[in-house]
C-alpha positions as CSV (number, residue, x, y, z in Angstrom):
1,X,0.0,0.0,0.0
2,X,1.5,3.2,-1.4
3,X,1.8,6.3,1.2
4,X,-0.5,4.5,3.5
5,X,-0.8,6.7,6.8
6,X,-0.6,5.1,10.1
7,X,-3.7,6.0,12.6
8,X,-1.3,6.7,15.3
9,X,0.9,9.5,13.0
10,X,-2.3,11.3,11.5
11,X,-1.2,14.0,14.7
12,X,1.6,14.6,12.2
13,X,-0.7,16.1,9.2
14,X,-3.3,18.3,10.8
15,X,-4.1,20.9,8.1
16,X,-2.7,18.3,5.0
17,X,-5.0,16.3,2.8
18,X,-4.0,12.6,2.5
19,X,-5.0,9.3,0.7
20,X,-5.1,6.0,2.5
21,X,-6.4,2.7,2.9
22,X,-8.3,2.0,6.3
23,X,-10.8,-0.2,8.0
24,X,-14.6,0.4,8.8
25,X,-15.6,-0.6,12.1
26,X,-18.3,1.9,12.2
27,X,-21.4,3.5,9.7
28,X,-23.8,5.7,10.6
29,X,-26.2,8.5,8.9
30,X,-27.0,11.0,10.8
31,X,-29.2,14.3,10.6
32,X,-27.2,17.8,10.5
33,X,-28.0,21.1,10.8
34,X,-29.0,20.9,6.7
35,X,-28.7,17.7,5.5
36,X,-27.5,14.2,6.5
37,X,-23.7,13.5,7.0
38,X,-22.0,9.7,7.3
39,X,-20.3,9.5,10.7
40,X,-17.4,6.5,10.4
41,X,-15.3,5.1,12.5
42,X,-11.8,3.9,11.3
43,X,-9.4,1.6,12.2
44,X,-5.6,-0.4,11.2
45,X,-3.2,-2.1,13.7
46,X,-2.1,1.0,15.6
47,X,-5.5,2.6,16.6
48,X,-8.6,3.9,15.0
49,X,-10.8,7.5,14.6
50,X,-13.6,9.2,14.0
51,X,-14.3,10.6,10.3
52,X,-17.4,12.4,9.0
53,X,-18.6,12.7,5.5
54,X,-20.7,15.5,4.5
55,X,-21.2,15.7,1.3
56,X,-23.4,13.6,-0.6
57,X,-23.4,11.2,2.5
58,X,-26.5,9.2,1.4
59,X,-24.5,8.2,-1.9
60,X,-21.7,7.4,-0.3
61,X,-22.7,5.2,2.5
62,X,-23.5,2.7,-0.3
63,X,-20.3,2.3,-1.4
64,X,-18.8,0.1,1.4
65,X,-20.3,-1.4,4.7
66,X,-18.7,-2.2,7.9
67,X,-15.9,-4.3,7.5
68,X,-14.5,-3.4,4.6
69,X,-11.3,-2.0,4.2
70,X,-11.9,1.3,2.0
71,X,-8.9,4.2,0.3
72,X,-10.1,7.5,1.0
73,X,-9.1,11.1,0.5
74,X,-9.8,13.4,3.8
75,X,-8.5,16.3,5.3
76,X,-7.1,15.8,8.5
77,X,-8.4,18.3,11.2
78,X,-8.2,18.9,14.8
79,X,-11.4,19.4,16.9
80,X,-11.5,20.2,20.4
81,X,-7.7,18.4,20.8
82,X,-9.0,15.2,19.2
83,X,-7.5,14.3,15.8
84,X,-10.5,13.3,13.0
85,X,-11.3,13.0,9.5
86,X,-13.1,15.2,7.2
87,X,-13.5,12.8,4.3
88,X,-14.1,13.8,1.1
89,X,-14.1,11.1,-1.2
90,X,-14.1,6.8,-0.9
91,X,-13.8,4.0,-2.8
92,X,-14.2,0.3,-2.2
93,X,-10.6,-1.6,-1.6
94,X,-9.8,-4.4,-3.8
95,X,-8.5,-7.6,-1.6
96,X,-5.3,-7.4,-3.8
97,X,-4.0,-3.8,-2.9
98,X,-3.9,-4.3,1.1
99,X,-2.4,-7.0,3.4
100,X,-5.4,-7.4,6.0
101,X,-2.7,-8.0,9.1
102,X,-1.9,-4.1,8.5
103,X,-5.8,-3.5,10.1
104,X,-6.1,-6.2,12.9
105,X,-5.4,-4.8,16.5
106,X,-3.1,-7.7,18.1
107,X,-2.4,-8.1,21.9
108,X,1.1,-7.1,22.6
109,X,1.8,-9.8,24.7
110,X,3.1,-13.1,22.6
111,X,0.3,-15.2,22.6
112,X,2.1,-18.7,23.1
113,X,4.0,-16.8,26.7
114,X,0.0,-16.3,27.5
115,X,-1.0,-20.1,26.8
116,X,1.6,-20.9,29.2
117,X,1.3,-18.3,31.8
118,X,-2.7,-20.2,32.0
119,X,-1.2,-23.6,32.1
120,X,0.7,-22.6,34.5
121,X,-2.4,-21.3,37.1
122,X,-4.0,-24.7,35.8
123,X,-1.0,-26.8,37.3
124,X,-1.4,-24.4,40.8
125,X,-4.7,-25.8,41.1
126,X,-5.2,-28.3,43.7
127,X,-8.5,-29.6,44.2
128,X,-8.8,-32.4,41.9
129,X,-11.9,-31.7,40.3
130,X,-11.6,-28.3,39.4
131,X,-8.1,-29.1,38.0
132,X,-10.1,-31.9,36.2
133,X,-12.7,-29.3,34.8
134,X,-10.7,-27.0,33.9
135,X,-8.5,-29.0,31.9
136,X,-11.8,-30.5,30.6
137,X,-12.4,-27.0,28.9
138,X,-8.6,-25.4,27.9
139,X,-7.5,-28.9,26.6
140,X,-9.9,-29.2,23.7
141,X,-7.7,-28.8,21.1
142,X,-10.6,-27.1,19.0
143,X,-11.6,-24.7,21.4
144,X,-8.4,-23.3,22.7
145,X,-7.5,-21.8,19.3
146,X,-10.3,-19.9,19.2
147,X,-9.8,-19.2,23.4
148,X,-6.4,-17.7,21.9
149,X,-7.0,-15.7,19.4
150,X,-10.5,-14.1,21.0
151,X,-11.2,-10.6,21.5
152,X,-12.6,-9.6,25.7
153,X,-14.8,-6.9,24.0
154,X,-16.6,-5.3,21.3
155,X,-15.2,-1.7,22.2
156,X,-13.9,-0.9,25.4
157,X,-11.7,-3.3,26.7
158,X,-8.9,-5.7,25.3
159,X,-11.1,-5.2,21.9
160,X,-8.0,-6.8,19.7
161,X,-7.0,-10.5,18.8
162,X,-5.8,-12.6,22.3
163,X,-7.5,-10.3,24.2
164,X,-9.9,-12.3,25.7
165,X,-6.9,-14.6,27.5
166,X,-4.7,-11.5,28.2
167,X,-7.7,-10.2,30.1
168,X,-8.4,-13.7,31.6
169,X,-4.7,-13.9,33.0
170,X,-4.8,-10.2,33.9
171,X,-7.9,-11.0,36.3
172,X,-6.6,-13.9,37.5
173,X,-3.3,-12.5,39.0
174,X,-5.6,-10.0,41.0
175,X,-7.8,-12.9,42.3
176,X,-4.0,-14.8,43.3
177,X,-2.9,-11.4,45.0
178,X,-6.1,-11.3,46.8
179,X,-6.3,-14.9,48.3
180,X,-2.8,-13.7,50.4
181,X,-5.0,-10.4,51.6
182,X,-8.7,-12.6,52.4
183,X,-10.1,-15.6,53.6
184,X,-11.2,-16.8,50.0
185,X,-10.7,-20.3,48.8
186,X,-7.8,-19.8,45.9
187,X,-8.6,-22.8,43.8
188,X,-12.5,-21.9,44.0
189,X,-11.8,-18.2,43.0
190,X,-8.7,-18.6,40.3
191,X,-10.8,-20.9,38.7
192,X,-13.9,-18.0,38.3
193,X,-10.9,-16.2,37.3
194,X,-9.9,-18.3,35.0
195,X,-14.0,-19.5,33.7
196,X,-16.0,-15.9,33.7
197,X,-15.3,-15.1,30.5
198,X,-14.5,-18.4,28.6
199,X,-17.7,-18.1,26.8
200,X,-16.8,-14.9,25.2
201,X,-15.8,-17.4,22.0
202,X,-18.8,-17.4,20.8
203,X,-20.1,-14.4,22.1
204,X,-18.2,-12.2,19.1
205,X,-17.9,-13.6,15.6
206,X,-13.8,-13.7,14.3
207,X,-14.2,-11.3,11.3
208,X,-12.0,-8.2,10.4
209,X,-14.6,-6.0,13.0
210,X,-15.7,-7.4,16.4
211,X,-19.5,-8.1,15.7
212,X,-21.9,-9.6,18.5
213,X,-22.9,-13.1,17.0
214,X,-26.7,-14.3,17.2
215,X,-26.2,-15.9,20.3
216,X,-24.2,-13.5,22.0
217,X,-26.4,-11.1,21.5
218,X,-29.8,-13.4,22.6
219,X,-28.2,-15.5,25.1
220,X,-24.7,-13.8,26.8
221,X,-21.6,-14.6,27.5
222,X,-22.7,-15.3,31.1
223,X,-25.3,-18.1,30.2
224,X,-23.0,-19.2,27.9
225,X,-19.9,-19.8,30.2
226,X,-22.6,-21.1,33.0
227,X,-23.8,-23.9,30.1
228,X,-20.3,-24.8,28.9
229,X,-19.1,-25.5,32.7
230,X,-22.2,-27.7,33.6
231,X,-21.7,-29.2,30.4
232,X,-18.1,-30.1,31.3
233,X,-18.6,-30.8,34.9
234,X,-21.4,-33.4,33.5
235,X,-18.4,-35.6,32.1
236,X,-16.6,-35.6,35.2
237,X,-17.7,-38.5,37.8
238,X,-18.5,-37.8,40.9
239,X,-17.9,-34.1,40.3
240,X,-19.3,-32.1,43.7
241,X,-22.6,-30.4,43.7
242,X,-21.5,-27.7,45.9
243,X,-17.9,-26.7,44.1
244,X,-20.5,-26.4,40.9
245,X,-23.0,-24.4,42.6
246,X,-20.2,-21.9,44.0
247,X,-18.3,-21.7,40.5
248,X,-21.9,-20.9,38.5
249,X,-22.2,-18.5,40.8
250,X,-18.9,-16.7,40.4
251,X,-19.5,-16.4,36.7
252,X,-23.3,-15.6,36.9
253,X,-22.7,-12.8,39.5
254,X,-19.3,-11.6,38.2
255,X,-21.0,-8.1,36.3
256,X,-21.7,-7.6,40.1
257,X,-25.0,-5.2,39.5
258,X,-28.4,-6.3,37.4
259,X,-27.9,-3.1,36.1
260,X,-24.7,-4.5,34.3
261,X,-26.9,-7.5,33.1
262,X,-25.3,-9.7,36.2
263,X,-27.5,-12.6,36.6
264,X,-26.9,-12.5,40.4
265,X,-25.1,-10.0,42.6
266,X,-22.3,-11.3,44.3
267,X,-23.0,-13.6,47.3
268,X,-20.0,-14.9,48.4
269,X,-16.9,-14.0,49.4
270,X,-15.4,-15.0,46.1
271,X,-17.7,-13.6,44.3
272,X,-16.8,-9.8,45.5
273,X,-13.4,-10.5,44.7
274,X,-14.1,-11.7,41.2
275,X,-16.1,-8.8,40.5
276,X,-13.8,-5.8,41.8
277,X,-11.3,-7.7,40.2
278,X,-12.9,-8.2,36.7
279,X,-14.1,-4.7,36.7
280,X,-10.7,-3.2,37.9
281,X,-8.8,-4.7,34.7
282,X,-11.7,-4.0,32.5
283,X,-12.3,-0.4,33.5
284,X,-8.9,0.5,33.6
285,X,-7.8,-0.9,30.6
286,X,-10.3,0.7,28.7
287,X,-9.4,4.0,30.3
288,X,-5.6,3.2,29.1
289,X,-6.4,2.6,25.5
290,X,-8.3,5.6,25.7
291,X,-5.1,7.6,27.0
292,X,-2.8,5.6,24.9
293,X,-4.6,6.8,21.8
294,X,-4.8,10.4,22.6
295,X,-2.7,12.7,20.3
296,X,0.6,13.8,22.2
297,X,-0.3,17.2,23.1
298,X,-4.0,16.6,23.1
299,X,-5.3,18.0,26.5
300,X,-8.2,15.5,27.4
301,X,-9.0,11.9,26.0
302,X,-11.9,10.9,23.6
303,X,-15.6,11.2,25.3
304,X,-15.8,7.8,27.1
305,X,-19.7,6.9,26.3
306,X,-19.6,4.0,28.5
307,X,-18.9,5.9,31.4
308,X,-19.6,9.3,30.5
309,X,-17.2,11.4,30.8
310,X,-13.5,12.1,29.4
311,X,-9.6,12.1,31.2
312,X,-6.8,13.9,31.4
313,X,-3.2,12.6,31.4
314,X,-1.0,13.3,34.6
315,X,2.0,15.1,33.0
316,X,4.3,15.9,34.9
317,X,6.3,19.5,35.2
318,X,9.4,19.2,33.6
């Protein structure tokens, strides 16, 4: 791809016009002051951004859908300290002129150090049935590809290929912290750790965007990870009724409000932990990629819709 433009050094041609090939993760057609404008969002490897189409938006919007890579010509502009895209003209991308790898967010962790760093908590677990489940579920050798490479999120946190396991492990070393600060039962917790989310697999679909599947969107992640467990813990003789009552409960309480689409609020113990735990590596995640992808002299980060509101970087006086 000739004079393609990173996301990440657009900062670099405020005021310029440039032509380059990017992803759509986002389409929508909105109303203006006049007329109706296409509001996109844009992504490659090193980050994504708003752009807006205002001319002949209608026309344009059926020239590509979400997941296609498109070129475009824009002008690139500053507004209130965040870096966008005034596009004025598109055109679909051929598969030939782009190398899709150049548009796929990856985890920066190596995904095979991951794999083992989750082996690794497996062989720490000592109760023999949990060990046996969760060896039941991570040593399928067709799931656990698709465990590896799985995003944790649509859009806020750990939304990239083997994020789902990076925010898995990230979890699970605040639940192993933890059992040296509280009276929890480590095997019985690491494994929620470890469980909460496994579900998530099926949750999003593996295309080039992050897309709720059927399912997911019908069912949940939650119900989903519940099913698969008592599906697994079926196979296992003899397996205890109360370890599976406590694990289902760590992963059907672990949103920890019914506001956050929790089945149940946390009712144990474990279940706190799981929760403040999850939501700590989720939350501040999120807020990171949101700093991370801030311009370098831009004063506040994008609006956080999730939880309404924007942040600042601490920079320190020279």
């Amino acid at each position: 791809m000739e004079n393609q433009i990173q996301i990440t050094d657009l900062a670099q041609h405020v005021g310029t016009e440039i032509m380059s090939f990017y992803l759509v993760t986002e389409k929508e057609l909105r109303d203006g002051k006049n007329d109706q404008y296409l509001r996109l969002r844009l992504k490659d490897k090193t980050g994504s951004i708003a752009g807006n189409i205002w001319k002949d938006a209608k026309k344009e919007a059926e020239n590509f859908e979400i997941g296609d890579v498109i070129k475009i010509k824009a002008l690139v502009v500053s507004y209130k300290g965040q870096i966008q895209l005034s596009v004025t003209k598109t055109r679909f991308a051929d598969h030939s002129e782009y190398d899709m790898s150049e548009f796929l967010t990856i985890s920066k962790r190596d995904p095979q150090e991951m794999a083992a760093e989750l082996f690794g908590y497996l062989d720490s677990i000592t109760n023999p049935f949990i060990n046996k489940l969760l060896r039941s579920i991570f040593d399928d050798k067709e799931f656990f590809p698709r465990f590896l490479a799985a995003p944790a999120a649509k859009s806020w946190h750990h939304n990239y290929i083997h994020g789902l396991i990076e925010h898995i492990l990230s979890v699970a070393r605040l639940c192993d912290f933890c059992c040296a600060q509280y009276p929890v039962n480590r095997d019985l917790l690491l494994a929620g750790a470890l469980l909460h989310d496994v579900a998530k697999v099926t949750e999003y679909s593996d295309t080039t965007t992050i897309e709720f599947t059927d399912t997911g969107r019908l069912i949940g992640h939650l119900a989903l990870s519940d099913q698969m467990i008592c599906e697994h813990a079926s196979r296992i003789l003899g397996f205890p009724d109360d370890i599976l009552l406590h694990l289902r409960h760590l992963v059907l309480a672990h949103h920890g409000e019914y506001e956050k689409a929790s089945v149940r609020l946390p009712q144990t113990l474990e279940a706190i932990v799981l929760h403040l735990c999850d939501n700590l590596d989720a939350q501040s995640t999120g807020v990171a990629q949101l700093i991370e992808a801030m311009p370098p002299d831009a004063p506040w980060s994008e609006f956080d819709k999730l939880n309404n509101r924007y942040y600042k970087v601490y920079r320190p006086s020279e």
